[in-house]
Backbone and ligand atoms as CSV (ligand in chain L), in Angstrom:
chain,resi,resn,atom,element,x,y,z
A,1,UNK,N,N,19.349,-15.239,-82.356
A,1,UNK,CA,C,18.120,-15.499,-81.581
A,1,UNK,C,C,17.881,-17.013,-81.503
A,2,UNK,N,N,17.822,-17.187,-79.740
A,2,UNK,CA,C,17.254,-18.803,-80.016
A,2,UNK,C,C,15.944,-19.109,-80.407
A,3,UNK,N,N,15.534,-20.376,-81.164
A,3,UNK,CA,C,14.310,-21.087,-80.565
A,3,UNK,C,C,13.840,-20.484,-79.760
A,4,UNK,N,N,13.775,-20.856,-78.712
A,4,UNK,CA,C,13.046,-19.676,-77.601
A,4,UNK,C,C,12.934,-18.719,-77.759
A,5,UNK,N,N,13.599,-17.780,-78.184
A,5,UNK,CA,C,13.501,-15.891,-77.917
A,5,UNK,C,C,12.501,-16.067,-79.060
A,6,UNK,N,N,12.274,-17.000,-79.837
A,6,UNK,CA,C,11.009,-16.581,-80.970
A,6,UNK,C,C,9.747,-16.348,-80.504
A,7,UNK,N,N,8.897,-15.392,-81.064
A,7,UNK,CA,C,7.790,-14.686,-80.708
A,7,UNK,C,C,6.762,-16.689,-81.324
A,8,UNK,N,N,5.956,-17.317,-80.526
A,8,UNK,CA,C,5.173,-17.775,-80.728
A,8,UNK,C,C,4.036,-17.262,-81.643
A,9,UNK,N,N,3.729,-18.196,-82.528
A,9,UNK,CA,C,2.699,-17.780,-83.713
A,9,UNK,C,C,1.408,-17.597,-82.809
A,10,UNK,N,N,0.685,-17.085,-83.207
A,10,UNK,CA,C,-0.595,-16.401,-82.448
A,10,UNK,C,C,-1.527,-17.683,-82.869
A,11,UNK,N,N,-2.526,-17.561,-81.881
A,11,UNK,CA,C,-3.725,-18.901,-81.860
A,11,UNK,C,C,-4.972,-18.098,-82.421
A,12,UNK,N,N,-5.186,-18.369,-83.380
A,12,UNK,CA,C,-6.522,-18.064,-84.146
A,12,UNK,C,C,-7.648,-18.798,-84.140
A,13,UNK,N,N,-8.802,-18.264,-83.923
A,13,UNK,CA,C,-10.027,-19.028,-83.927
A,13,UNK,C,C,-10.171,-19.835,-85.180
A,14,UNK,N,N,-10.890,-21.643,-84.758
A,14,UNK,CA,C,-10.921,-22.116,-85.895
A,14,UNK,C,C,-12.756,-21.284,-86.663
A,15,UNK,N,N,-12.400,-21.444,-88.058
A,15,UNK,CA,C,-13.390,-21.110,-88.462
A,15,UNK,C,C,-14.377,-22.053,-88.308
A,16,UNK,N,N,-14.128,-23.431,-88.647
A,16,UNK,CA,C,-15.092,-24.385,-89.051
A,16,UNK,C,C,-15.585,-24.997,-87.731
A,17,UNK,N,N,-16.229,-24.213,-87.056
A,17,UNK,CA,C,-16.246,-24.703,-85.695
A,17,UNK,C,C,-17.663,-25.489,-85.034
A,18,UNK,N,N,-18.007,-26.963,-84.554
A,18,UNK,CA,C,-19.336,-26.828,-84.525
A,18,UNK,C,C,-19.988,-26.233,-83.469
A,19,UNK,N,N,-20.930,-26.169,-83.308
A,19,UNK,CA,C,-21.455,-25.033,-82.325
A,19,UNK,C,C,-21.772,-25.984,-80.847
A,20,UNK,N,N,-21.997,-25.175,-79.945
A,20,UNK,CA,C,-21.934,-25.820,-78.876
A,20,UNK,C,C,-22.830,-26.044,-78.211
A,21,UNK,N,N,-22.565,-27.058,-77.004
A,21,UNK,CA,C,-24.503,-27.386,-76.359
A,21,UNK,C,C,-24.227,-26.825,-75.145
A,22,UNK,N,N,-25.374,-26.046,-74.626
A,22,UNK,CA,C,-25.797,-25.711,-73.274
A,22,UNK,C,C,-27.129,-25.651,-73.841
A,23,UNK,N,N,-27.504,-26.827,-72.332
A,23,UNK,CA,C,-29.001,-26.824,-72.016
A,23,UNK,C,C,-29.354,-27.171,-71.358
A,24,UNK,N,N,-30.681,-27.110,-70.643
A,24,UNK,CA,C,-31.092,-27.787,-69.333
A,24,UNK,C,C,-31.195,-29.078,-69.617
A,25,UNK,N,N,-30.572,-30.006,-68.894
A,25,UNK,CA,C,-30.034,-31.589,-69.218
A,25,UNK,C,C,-31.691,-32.165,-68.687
A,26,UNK,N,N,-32.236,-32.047,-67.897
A,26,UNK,CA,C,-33.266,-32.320,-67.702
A,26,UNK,C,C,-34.614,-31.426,-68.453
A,27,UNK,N,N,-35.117,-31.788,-68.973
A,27,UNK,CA,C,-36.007,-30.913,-70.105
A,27,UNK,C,C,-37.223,-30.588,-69.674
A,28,UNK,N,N,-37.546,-29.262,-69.907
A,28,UNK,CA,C,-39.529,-29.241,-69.775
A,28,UNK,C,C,-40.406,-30.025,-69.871
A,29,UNK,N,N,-40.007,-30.292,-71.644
A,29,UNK,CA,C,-41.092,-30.760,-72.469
A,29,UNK,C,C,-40.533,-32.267,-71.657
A,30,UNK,N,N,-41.519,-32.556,-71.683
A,30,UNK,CA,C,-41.960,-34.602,-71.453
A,30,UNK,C,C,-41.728,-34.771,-72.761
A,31,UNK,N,N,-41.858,-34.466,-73.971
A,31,UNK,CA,C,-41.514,-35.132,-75.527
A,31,UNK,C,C,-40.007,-35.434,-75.572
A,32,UNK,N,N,-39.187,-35.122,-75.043
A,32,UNK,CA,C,-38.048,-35.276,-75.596
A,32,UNK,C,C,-37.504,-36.210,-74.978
A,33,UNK,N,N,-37.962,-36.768,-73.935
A,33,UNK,CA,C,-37.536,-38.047,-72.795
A,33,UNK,C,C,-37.818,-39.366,-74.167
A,34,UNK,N,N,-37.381,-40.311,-74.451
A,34,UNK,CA,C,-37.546,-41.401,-75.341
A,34,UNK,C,C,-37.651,-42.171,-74.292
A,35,UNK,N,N,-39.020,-42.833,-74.564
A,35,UNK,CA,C,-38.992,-44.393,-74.226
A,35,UNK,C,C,-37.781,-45.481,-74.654
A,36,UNK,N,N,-37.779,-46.099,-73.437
A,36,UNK,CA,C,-36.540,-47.464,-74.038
A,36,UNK,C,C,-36.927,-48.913,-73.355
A,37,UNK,N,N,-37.962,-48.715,-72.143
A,37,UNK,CA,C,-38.562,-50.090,-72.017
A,37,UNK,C,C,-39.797,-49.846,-70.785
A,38,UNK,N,N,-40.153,-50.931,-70.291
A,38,UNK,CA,C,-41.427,-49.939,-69.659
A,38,UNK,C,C,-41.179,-49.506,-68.259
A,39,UNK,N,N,-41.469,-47.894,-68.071
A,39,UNK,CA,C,-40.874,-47.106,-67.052
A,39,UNK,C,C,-39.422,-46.769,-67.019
A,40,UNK,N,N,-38.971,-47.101,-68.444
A,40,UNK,CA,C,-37.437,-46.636,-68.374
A,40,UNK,C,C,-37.345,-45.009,-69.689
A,41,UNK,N,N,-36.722,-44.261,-69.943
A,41,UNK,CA,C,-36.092,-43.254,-70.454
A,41,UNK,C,C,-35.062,-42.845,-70.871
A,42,UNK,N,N,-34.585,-41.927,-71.971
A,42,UNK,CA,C,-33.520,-41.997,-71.708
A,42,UNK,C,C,-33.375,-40.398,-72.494
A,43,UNK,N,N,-32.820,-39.292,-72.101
A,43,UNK,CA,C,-32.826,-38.328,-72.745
A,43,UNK,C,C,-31.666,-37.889,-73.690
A,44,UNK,N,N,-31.673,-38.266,-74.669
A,44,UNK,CA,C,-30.728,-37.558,-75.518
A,44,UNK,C,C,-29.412,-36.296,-74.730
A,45,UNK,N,N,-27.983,-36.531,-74.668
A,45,UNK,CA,C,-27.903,-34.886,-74.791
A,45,UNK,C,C,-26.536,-34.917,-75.812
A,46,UNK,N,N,-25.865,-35.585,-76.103
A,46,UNK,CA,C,-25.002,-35.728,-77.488
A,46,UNK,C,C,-24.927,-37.530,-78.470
A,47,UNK,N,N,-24.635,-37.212,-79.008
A,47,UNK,CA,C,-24.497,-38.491,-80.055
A,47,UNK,C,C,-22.893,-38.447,-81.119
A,48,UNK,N,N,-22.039,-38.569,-80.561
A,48,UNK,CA,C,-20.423,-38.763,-81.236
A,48,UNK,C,C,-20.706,-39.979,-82.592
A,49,UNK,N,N,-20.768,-39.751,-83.634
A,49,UNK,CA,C,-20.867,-40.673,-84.199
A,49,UNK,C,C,-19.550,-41.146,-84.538
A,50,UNK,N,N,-18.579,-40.445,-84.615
A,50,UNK,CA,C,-17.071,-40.584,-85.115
A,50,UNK,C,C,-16.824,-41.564,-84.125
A,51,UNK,N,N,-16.464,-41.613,-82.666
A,51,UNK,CA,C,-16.039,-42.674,-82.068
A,51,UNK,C,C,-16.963,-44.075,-81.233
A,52,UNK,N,N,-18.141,-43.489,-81.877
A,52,UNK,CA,C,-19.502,-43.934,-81.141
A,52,UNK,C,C,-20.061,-44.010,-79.901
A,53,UNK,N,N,-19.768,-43.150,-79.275
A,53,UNK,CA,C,-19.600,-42.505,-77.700
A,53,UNK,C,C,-21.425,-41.929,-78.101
A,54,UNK,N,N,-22.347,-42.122,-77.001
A,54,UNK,CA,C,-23.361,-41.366,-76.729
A,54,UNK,C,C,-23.596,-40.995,-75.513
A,55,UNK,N,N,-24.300,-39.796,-74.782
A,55,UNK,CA,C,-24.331,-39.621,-73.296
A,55,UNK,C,C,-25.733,-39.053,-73.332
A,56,UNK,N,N,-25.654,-39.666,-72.414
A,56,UNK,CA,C,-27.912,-39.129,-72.090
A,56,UNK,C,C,-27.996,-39.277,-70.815
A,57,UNK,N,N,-29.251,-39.051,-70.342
A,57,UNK,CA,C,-29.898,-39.016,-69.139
A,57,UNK,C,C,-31.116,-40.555,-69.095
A,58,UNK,N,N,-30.620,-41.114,-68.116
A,58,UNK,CA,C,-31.696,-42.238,-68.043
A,58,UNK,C,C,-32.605,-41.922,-66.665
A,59,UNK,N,N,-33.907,-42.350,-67.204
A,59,UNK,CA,C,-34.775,-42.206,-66.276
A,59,UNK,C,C,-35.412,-43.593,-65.552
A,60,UNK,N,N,-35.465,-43.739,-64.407
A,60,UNK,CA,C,-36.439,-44.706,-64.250
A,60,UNK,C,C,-37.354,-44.956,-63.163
A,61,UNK,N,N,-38.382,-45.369,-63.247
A,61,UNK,CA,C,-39.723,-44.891,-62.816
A,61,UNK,C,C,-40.273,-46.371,-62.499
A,62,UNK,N,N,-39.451,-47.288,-62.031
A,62,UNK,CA,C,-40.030,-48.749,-61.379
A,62,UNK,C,C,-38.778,-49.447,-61.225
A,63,UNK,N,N,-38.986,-50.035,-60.123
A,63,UNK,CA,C,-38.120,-50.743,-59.128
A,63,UNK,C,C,-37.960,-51.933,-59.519
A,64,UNK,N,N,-36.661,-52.741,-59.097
A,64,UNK,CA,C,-36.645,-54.076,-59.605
A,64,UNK,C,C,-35.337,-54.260,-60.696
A,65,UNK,N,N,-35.324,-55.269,-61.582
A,65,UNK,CA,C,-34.345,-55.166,-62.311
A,65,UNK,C,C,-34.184,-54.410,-63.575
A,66,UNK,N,N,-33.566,-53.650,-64.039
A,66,UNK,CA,C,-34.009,-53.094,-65.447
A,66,UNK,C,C,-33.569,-53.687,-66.413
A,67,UNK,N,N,-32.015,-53.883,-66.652
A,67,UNK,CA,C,-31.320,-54.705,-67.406
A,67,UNK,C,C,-30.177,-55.562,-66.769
A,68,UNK,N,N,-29.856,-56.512,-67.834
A,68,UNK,CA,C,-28.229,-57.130,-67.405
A,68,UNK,C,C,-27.915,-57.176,-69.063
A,69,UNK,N,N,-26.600,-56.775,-68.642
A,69,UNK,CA,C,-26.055,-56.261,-69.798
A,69,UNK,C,C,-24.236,-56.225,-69.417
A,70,UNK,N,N,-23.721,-56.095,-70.687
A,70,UNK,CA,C,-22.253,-56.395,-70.944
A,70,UNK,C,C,-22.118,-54.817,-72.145
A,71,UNK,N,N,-20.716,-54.010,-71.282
A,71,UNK,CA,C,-20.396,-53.134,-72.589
A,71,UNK,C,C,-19.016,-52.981,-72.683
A,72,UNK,N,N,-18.563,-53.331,-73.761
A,72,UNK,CA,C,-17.305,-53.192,-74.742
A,72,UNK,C,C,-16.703,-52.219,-74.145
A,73,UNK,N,N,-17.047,-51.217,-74.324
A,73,UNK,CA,C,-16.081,-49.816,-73.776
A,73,UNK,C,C,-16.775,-49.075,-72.450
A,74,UNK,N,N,-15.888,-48.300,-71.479
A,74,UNK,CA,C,-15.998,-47.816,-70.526
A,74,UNK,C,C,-17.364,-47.085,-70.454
A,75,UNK,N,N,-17.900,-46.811,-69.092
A,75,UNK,CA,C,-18.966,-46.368,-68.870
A,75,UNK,C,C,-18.903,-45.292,-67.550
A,76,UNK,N,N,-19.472,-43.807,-67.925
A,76,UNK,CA,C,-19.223,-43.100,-66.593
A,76,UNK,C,C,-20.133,-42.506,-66.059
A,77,UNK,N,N,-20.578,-42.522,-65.207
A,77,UNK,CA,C,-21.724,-42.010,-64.459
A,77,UNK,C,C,-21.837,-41.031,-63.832
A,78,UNK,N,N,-22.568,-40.147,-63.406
A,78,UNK,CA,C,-23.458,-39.163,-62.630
A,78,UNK,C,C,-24.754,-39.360,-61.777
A,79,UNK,N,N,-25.170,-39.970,-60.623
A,79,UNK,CA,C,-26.516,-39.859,-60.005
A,79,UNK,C,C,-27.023,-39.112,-60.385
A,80,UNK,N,N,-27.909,-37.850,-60.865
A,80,UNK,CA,C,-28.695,-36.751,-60.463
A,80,UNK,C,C,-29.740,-36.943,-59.755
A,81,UNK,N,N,-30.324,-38.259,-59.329
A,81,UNK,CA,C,-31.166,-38.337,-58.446
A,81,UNK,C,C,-31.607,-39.390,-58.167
A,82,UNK,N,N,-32.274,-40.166,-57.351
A,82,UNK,CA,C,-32.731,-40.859,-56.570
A,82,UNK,C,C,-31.886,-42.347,-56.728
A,83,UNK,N,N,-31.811,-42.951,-56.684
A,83,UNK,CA,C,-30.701,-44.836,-56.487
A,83,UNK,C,C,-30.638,-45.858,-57.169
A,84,UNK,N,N,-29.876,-46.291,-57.381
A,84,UNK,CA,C,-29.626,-47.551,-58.146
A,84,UNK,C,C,-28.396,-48.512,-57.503
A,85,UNK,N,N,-28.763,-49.536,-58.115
A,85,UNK,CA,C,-27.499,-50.517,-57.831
A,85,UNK,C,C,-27.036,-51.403,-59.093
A,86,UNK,N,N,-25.782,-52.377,-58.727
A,86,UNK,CA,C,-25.880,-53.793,-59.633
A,86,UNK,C,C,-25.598,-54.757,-58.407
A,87,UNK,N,N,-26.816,-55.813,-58.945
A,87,UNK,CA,C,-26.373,-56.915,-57.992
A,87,UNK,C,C,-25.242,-57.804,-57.472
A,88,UNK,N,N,-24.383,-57.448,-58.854
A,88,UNK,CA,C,-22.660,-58.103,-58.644
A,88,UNK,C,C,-22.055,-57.248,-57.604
A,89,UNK,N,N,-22.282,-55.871,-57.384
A,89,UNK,CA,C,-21.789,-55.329,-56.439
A,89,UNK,C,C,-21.939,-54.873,-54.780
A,90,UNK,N,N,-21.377,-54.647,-54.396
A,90,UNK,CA,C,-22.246,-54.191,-52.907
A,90,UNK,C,C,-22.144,-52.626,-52.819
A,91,UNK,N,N,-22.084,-51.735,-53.542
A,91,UNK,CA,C,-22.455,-50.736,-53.707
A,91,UNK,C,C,-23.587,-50.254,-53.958
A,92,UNK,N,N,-24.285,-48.647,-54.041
A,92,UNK,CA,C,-25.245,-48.337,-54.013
A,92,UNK,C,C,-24.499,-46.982,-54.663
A,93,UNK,N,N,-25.468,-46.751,-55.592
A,93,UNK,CA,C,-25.128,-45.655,-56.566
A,93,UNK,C,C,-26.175,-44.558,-55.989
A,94,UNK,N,N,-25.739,-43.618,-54.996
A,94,UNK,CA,C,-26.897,-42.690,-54.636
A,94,UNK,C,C,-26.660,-41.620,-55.170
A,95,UNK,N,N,-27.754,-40.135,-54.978
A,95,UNK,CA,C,-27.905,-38.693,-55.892
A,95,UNK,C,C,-26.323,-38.498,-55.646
A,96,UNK,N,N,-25.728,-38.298,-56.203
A,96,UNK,CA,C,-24.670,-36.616,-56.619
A,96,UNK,C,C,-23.624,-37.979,-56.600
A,97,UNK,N,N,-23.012,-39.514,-56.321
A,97,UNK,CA,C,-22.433,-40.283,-56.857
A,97,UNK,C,C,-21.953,-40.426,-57.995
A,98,UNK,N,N,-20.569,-40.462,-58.446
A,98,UNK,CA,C,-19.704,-40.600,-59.694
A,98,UNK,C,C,-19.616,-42.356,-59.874
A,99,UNK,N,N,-20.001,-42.710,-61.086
A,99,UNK,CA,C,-20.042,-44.347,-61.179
A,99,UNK,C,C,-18.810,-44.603,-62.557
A,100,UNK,N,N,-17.701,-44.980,-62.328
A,100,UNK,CA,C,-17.475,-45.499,-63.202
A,100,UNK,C,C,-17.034,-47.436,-63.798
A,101,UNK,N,N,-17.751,-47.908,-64.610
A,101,UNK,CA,C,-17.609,-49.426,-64.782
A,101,UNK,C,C,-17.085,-49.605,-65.717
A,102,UNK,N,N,-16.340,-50.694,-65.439
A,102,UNK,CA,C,-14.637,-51.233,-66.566
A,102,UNK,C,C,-15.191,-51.518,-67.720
A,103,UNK,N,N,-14.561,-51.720,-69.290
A,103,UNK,CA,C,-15.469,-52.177,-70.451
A,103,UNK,C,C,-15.194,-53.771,-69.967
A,104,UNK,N,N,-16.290,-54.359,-70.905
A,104,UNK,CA,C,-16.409,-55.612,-70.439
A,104,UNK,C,C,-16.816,-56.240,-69.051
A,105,UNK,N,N,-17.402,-55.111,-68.629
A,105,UNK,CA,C,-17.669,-56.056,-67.370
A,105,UNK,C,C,-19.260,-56.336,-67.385
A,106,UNK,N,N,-20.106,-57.781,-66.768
A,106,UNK,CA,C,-21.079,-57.902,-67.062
A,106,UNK,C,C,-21.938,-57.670,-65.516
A,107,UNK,N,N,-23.350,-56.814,-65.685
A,107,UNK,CA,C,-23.809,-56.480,-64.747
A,107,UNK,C,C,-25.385,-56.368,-64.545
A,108,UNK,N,N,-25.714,-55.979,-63.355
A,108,UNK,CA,C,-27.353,-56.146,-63.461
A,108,UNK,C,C,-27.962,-55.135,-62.873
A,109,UNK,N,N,-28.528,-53.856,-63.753
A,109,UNK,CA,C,-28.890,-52.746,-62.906
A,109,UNK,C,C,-30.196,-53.035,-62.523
A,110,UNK,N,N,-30.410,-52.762,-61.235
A,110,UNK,CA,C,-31.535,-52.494,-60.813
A,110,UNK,C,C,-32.062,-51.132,-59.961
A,111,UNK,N,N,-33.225,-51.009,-59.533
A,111,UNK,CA,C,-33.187,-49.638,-58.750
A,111,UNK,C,C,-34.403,-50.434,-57.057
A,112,UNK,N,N,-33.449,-50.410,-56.416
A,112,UNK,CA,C,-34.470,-50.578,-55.116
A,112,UNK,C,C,-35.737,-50.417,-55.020
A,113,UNK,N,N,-36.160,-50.802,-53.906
A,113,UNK,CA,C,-37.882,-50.239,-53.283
A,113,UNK,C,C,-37.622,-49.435,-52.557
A,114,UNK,N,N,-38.867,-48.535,-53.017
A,114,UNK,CA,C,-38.620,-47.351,-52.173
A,114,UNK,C,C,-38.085,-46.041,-53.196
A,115,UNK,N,N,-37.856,-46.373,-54.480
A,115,UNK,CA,C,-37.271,-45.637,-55.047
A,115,UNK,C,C,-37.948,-44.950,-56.354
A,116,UNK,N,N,-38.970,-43.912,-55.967
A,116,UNK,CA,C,-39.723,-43.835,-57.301
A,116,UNK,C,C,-39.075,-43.570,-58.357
A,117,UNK,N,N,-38.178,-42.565,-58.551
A,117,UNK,CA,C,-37.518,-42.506,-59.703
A,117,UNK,C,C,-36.134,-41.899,-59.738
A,118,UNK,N,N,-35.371,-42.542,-60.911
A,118,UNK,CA,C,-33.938,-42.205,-60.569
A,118,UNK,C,C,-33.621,-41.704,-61.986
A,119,UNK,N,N,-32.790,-40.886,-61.667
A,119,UNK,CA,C,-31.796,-40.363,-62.991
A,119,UNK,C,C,-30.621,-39.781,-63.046
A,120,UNK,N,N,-29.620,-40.771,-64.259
A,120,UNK,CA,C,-28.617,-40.709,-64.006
A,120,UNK,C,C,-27.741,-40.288,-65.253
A,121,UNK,N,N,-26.773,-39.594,-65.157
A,121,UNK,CA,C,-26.348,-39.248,-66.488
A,121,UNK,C,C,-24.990,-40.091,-66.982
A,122,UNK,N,N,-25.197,-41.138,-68.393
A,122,UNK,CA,C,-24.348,-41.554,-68.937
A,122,UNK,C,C,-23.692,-41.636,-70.007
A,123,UNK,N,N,-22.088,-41.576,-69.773
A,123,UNK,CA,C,-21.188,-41.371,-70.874
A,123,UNK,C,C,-20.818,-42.754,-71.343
A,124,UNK,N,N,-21.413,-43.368,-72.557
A,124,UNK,CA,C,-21.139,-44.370,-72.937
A,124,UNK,C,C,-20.186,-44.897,-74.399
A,125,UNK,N,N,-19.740,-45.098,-74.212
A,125,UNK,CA,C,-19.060,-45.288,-76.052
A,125,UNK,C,C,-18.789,-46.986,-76.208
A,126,UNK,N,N,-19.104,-47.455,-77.652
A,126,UNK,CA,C,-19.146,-48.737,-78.297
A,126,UNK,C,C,-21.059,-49.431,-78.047
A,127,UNK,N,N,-21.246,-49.999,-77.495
A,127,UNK,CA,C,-22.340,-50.549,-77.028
A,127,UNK,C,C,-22.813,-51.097,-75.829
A,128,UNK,N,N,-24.218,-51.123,-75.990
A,128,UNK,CA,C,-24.765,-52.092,-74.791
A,128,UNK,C,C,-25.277,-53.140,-75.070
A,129,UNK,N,N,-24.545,-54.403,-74.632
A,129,UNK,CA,C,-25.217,-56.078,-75.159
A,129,UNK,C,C,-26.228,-56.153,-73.364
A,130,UNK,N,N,-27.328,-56.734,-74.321
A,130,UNK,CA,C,-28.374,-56.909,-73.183
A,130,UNK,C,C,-28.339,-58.143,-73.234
A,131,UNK,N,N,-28.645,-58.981,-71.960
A,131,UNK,CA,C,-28.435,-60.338,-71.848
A,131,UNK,C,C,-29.428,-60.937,-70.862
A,132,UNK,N,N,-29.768,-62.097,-70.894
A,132,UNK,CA,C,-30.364,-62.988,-70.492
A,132,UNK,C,C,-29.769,-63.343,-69.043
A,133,UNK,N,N,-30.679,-64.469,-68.170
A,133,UNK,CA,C,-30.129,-64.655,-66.989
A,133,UNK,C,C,-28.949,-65.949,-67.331
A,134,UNK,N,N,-29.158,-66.242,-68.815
A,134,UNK,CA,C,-28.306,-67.528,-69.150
A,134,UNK,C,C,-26.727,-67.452,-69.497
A,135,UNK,N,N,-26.643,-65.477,-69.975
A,135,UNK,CA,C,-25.828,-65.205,-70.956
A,135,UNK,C,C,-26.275,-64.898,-72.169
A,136,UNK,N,N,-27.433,-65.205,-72.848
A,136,UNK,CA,C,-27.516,-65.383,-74.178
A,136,UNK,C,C,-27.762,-63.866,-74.690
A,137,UNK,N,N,-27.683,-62.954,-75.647
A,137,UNK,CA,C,-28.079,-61.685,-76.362
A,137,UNK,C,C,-29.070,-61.449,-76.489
A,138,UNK,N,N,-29.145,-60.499,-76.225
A,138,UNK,CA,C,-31.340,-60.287,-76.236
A,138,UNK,C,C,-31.543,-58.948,-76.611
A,139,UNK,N,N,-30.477,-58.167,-76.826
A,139,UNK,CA,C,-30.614,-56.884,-77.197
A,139,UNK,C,C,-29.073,-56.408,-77.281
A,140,UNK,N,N,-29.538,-55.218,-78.656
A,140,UNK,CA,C,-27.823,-54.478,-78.944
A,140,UNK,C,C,-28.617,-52.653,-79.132
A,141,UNK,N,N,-27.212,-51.989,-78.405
A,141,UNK,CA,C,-27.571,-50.809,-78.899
A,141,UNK,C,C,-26.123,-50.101,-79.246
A,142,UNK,N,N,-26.213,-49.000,-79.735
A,142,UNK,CA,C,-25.226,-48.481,-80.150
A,142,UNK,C,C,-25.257,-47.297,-80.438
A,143,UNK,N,N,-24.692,-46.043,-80.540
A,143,UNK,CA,C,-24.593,-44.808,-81.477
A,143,UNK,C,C,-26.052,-44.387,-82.114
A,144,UNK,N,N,-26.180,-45.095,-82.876
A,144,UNK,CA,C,-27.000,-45.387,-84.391
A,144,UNK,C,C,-28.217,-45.861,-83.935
A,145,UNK,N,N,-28.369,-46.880,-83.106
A,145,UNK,CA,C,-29.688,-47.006,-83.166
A,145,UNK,C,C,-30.258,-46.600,-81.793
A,146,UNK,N,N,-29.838,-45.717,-80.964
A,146,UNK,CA,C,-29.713,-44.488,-80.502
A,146,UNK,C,C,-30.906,-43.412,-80.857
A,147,UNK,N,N,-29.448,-42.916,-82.194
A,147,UNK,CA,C,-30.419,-41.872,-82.516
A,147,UNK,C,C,-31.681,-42.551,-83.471
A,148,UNK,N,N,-31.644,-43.940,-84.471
A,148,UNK,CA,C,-32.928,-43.858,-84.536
A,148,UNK,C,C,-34.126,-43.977,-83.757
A,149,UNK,N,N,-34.116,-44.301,-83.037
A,149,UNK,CA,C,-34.867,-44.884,-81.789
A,149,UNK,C,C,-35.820,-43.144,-81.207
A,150,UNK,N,N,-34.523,-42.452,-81.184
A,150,UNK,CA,C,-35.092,-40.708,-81.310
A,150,UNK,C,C,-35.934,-39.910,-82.059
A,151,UNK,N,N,-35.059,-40.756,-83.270
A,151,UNK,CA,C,-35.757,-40.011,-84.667
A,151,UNK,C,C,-37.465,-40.869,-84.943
A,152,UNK,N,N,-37.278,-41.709,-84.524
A,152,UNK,CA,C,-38.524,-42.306,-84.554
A,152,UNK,C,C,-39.507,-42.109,-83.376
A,153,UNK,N,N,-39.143,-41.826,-82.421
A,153,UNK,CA,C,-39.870,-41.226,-81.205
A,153,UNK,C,C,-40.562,-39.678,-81.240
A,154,UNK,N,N,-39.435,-38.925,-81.872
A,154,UNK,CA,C,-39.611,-37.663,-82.067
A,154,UNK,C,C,-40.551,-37.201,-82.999
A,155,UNK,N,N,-40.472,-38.162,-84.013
A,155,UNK,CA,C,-41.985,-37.924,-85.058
A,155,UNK,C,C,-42.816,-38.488,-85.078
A,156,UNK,N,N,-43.122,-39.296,-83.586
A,156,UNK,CA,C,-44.652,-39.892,-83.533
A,156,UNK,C,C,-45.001,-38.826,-82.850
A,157,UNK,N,N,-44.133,-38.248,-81.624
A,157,UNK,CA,C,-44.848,-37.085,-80.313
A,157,UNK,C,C,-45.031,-35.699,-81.396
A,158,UNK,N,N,-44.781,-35.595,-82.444
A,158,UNK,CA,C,-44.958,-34.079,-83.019
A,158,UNK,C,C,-43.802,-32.818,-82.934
A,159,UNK,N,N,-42.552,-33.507,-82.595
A,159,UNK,CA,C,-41.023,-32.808,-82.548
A,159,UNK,C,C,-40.558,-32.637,-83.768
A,160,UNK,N,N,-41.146,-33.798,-84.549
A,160,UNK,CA,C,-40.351,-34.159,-86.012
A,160,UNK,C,C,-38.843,-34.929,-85.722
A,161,UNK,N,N,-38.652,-36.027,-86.653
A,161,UNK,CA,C,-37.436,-36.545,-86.606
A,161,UNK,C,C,-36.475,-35.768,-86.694
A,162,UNK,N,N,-36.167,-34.779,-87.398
A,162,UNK,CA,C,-34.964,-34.052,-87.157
A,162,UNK,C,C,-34.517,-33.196,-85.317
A,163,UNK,N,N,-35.402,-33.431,-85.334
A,163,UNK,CA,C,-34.989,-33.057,-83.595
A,163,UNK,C,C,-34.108,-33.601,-83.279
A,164,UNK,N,N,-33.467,-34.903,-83.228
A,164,UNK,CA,C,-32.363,-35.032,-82.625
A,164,UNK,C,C,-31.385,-35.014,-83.283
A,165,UNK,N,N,-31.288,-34.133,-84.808
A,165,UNK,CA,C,-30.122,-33.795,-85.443
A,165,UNK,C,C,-29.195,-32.731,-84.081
A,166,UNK,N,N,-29.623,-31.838,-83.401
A,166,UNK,CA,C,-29.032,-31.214,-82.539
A,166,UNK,C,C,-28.116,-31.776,-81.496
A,167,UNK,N,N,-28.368,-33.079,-81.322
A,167,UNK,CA,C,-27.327,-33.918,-80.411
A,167,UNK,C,C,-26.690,-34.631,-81.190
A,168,UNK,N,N,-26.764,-34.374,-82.926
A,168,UNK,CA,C,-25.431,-35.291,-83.690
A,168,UNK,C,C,-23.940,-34.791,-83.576
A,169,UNK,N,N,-22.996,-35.286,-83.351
A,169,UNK,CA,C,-21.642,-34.705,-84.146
A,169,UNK,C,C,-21.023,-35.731,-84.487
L,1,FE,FE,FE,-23.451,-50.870,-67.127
């Protein structure tokens, strides 16, 4: 009998398995949206701590510039609704649009006039350096302070900090 003619070992469920997310990515409750600056959001829906990858839903609710910022590792996008741009580009990120931006590249999101509110879903891993119109650092985020930012949000609104244990792995 060759190699081949051998009966393949059978695929068994792993036991240690973590459990899985389905949920409405956009949420009922208004508590679970986290503030991140004024008229901005950002909704939790996993937190990778192993490679430091996080993906959420950002909201935003005023026009103009939101950030400029620089990130280390790749970034991928989803519209789910209403527009955005970066001023380095001549693109326009509209609803149901796939965005993806190179790591390291430095940029300036803003969201038009005319645009009450937009939300977009992002897959991010390593960080976001927030920056000045000079260059200089003005803000870091990451994984970690992420979820504290949650955990501390979540137990002022009455969720309790462990609420966003559900988007850890
Ligand atoms: Fe970006």
């Amino acid at each position: 009998m060759t190699r081949s003619q051998r009966a393949a070992p059978p695929i068994t469920p792993t036991v240690m398995l973590r459990a899985e997310v389905a949920l409405a990515a956009v949420p009922e409750d208004e508590r679970v949206w986290v503030p991140q600056a004024p008229g901005v959001e950002f909704r939790p829906l996993l937190f990778n701590t192993v490679v430091g990858q996080w993906l959420n839903l950002l909201r935003v609710r005023r026009t103009g510039v939101i950030s400029r910022h620089r990130h280390p590792g790749a970034v991928f996008g989803y519209v789910i609704s209403g527009r955005w741009h970066y001023y380095e580009h001549p693109w326009m990120a509209e609803t149901g649009h796939f965005v993806y931006e190179p790591p390291g590249e430095i940029h300036t999101l803003a969201v038009p006039e005319g645009c009450a509110e937009m939300i977009t879903f992002f897959n991010i891993t390593g960080a976001m350096i927030y920056l000045d119109d000079g260059g200089q650092q003005i803000g870091y985020e990451d994984v970690y302070t992420k979820i504290d930012m949650c955990r501390e949000h979540y137990e002022s609104v009455g969720l309790g900090g462990g609420f966003v244990d559900q988007f850890v792995c």
